[in-house]
N, C-alpha and C positions, 0 to 999 in steps of 0.2 A: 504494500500500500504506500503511494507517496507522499508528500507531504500537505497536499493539498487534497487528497481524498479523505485524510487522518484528521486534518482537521474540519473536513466538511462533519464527520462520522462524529466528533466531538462538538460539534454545532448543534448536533441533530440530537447528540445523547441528553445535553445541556435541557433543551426546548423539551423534550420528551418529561426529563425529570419536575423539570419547577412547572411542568400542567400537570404533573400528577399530584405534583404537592398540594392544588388546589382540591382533588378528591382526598389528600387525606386530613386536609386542617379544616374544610368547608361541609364535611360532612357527619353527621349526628349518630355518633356509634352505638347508639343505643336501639336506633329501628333504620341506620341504614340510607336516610335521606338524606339527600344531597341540597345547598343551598343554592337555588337558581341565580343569584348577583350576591358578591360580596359586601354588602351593602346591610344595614340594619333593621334588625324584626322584619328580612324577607323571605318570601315562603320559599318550600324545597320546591324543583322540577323534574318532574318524572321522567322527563326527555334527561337530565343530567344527571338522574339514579341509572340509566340504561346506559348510559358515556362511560360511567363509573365501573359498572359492572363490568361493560367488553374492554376496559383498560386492565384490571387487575391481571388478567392472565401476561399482559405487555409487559406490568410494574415486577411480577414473579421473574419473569425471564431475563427482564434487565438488572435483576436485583434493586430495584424499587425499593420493593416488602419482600419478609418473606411466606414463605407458601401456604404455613401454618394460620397468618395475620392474615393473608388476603382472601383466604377458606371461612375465617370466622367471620370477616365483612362482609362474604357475598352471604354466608346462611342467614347473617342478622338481616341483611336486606330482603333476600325471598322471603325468611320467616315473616317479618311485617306486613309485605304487602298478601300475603296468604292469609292471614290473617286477621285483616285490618278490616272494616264494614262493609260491605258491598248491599246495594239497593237504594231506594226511590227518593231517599231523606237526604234535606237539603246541605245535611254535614257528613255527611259518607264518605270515605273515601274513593270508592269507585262501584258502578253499576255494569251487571252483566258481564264482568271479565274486564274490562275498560276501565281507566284512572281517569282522578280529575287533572288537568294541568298541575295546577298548583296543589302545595298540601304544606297547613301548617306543620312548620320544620321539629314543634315536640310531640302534636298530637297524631300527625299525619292524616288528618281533617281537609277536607274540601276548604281551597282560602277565596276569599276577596269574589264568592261566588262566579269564580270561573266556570266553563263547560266541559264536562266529560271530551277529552281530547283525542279520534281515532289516531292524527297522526303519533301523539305526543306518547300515546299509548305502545303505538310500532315498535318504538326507538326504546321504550324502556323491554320491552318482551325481547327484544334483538339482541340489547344487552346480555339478559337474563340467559339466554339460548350460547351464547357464546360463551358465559361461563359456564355451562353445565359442558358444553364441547371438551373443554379446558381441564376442568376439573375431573378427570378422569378416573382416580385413584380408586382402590377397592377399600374405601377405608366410611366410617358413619357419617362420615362428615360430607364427606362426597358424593357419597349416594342420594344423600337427603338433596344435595342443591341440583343435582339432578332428577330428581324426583319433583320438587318443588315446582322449576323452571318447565318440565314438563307439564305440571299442573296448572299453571299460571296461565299458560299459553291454550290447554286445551280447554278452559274457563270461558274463552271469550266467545262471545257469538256475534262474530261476525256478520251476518245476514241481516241479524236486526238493525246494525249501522248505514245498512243501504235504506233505512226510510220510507220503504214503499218506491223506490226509486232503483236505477241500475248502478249509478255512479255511487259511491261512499258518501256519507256527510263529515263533514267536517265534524262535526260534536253535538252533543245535547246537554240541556240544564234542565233539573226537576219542574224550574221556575216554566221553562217556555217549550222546550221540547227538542225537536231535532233544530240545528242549524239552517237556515236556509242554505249555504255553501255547499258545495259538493267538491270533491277532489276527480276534477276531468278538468286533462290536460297536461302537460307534463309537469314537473316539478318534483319533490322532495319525497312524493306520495307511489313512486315505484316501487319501495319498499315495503310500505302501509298492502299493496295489492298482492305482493307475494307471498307477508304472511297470510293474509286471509284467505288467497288461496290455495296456502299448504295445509292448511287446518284440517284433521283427523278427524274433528269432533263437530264444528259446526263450519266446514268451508264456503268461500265463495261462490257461486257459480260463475263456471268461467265466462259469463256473459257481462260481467263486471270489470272485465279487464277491454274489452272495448269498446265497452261505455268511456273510461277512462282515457283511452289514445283515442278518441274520436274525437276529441278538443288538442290534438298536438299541434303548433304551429311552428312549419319550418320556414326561416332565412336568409338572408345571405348578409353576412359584415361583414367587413374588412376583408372581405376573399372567402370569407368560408361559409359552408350551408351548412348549418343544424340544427337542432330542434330548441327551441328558444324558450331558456325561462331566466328572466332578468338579475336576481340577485343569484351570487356564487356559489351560495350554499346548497342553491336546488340542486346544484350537479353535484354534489359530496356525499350528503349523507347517504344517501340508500348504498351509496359504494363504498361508503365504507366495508359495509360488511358483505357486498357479494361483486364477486371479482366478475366483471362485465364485458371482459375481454376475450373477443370471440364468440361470444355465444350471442344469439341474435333474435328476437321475437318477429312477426310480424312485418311491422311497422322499421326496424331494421333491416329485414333482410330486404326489403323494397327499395331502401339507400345504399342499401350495397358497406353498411357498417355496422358499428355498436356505439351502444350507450359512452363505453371507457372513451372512444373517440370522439364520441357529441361533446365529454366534458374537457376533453384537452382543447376542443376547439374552443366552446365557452370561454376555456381560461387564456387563451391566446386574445380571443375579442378583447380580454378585458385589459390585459396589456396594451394591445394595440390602441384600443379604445383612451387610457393614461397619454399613450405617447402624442396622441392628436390630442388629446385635450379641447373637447371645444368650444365648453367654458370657460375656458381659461384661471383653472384653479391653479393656487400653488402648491410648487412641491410635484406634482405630478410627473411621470417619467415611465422608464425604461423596467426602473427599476422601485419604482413605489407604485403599486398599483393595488385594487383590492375592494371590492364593490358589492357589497351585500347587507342583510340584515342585521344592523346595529346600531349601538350607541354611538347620540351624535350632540352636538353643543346647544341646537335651539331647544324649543322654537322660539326664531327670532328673525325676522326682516334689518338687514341692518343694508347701508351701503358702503362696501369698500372699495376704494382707491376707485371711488365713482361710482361704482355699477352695483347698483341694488342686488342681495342677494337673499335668498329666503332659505335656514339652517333650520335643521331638523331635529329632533331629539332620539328616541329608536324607533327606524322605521327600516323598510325592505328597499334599501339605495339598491343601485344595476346598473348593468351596461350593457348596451349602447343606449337604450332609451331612460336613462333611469328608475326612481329620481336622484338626484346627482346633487351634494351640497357640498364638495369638498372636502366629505369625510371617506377614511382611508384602514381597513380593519384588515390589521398583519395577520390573523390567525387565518382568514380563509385564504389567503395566500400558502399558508405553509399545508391547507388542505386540498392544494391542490398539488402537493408533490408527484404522486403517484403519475400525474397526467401529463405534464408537463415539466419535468424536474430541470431542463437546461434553462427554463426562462425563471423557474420558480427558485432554484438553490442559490444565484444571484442576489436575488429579489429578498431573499433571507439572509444572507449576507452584509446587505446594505440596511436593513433594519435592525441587526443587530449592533452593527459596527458606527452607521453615522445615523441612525433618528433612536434618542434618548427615551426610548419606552421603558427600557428594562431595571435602569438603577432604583434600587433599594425597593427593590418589588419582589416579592416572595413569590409569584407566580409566573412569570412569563414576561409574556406581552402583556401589554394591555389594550382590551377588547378594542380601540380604535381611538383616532387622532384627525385633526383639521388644521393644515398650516394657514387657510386660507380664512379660519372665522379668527377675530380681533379680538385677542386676551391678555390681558397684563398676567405673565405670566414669562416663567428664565426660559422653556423650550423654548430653544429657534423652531421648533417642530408644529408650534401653536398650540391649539387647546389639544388633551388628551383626557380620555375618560377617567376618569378617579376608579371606575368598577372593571372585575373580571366575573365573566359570564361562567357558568359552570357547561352551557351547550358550545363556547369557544373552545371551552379545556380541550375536551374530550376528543374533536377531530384534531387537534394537532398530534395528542399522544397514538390516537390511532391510524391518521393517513401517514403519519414519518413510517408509521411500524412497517403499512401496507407497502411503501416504497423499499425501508431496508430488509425485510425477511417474509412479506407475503403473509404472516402468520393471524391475523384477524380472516383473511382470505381463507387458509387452508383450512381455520379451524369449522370456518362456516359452508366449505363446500361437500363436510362432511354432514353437515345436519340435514336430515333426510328430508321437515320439514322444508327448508330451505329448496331443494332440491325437485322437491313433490309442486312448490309452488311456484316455481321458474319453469318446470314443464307445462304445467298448467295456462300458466298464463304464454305458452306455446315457444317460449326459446330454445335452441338446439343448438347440436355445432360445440365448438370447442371443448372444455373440458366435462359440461354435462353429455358428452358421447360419448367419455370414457369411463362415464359412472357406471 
């Protein structure tokens, strides 16, 4: 290895370590919940208990933790949500197999009456599934979180979340009912359709799955056609956990590609997209780019250096079309390694070496910056979030992983679920051929 691979690998070890430290100081060892912002009396997020969970096996291999400590984190997690309230009352934890978003972080209670969340639900089940992959061992401890994680998954009834409807809904509240939203179209929700149509106990029917691609709209930016969905993070998550490459549904094999390639292209727009700049924000470049769901400094209309500008607080920024305020979140950058690592391993490079996110921060990055909104403040970098996200953590510790050793990948192309729902929803080809 040379010198400059050695220390990209030490880059990478670095950024891996202090987002894991955010699952193990920000979460409640006693049931397991994870805090969704660092930020005071905020609730937990079940999407950042499932980050939590598919990292442990990452944090064991890299010596993180060890095997013993990150065995008792995952059972105290399953244990809880196995058996924490499910049904129709307005403080439950979750209905029908399905969590709420949020959950107060001692009682693990439905918070701030959010709605039952199918996607938010996914990402924690996905977790839970990769631990139990993981957790292998013939020993009481192990069995139970595979048992557990088994349970939890085949809990859910899926059916009932299509609404009377083909497409998913978004969520339901005791208060009001199902969501009018539905998940058609692409986005973050390819995942959300896999599980449900791997499900043993209550699956989809595979006519859910193109209800879903029947809202897919493809593109063309900066040179490339793909299937468009505006902030960075829609192309991440669901890859996190199922390796997309080569294998093809439908609506792919008709482009002559895959999903792994729609996101490299995404994350190329979004560079290219930096380097034109066409509102001419600062800071933007070659090498600072990064366009998604986050924390931002409005809201606030101000004008600078002339030109009225309108800043946003957390909302779903994108690229090419936005919306665009000149804020700039290094963690989805580093979740797109896996796709693009020659434009991406730069681009971390330069955020760690010249824009000052990282001093005297116990976690990382921090969830996102704006050289371009007006703060009396020492960055030359402008304003930056004072908060770390617990749904930032987790794609960093897990797309590095996917880039250096595949192992989130492998462990999930063994889960049969996993497997049963990728055929389902009719992908073929690649390494589901040689299952």
């Amino acid at each position: 290895m040379n010198l400059k691979s050695l220390a990209t690998e030490v880059e990478l070890n670095m950024l891996q370590r202090e987002s894991f430290s955010y699952f193990m100081h920000e979460t409640n060892e006693v049931n397991g919940l994870v805090v969704d912002k660092s930020a005071p009396d905020w609730p937990a997020s079940i999407a950042a208990v499932g980050l939590a969970l598919a990292a442990y096996p990452i944090a064991v291999e890299r010596d993180f933790i060890g095997r013993e400590a990150a065995v008792k984190r995952v059972l105290t997690t399953l244990r809880f949500f196995w058996n924490s309230p499910q049904g129709q009352e307005a403080d439950a934890t979750g209905y029908r197999g399905f969590y709420y978003h949020f959950l107060d972080m001692q009682t693990g209670r439905r918070a701030w009456q959010c709605e039952l969340s199918t996607i938010d639900t996914a990402f924690f089940l996905a977790g839970a599934l990769t631990a139990s992959q993981y957790f292998d061992a013939d020993t009481a401890d192990e069995n139970e979180i595979r048992t557990l994680a088994d349970a939890l998954y085949r809990r859910v009834d899926w059916p009932w979340a299509q609404a009377g409807g083909v497409a998913l809904s978004m969520g339901w509240t005791p208060e009001n009912g199902f969501l009018p939203s539905r998940w058609k179209g692409y986005d973050e929700a390819l995942l959300l359709y896999i599980l449900g149509l791997g499900s043993p106990s209550h699956p989809l029917p595979e006519s859910c799955y193109a209800g879903w691609t029947s809202g897919y709209h493809w593109q063309k930016s900066y040179g490339y056609d793909y299937l468009y969905a505006g902030s960075l993070f829609t192309h991440q998550l669901s890859h996190i956990w199922v390796d997309f490459r080569s294998i093809q549904d439908a609506p792919m094999r008709a482009k002559g590609m895959d999903y792994f390639e729609n996101s490299r292209r995404a994350t190329l727009v979004q560079q290219q997209y930096a380097i034109d700049n066409p509102n001419g924000f600062a800071g933007y470049s070659e090498y600072c780019w990064g366009f998604t769901a986050s924390d931002g400094p409005g809201p606030a209309i101000l004008y600078v250096n002339g030109v009225k500008r309108e800043f946003f607080d957390y909302v779903a920024r994108g690229a090419p079309h936005g919306p665009d305020d000149g804020t700039i979140a290094p963690w989805v950058v580093v979740a797109s390694l896996p796709f693009a690592p020659e434009i991406v391993l730069p681009t971390i490079d330069y955020l760690v070496h010249q824009v000052t996110l990282k001093v005297g921060n116990p976690y990382g990055f921090k969830a996102s910056f704006n050289p371009s909104f007006p703060c009396n403040c020492d960055n030359p970098h402008g304003w930056v979030s004072p908060w770390h996200f617990g749904i930032d953590q987790g794609p960093i510790i897990l797309m590095i992983e996917n880039y250096r050793s595949g192992l989130p990948w492998s462990l999930m192309r063994d889960c049969p679920y996993i497997v049963n729902g990728l055929r389902r929803a009719g992908f073929q080809g690649g390494w589901l051929a040689a299952e």
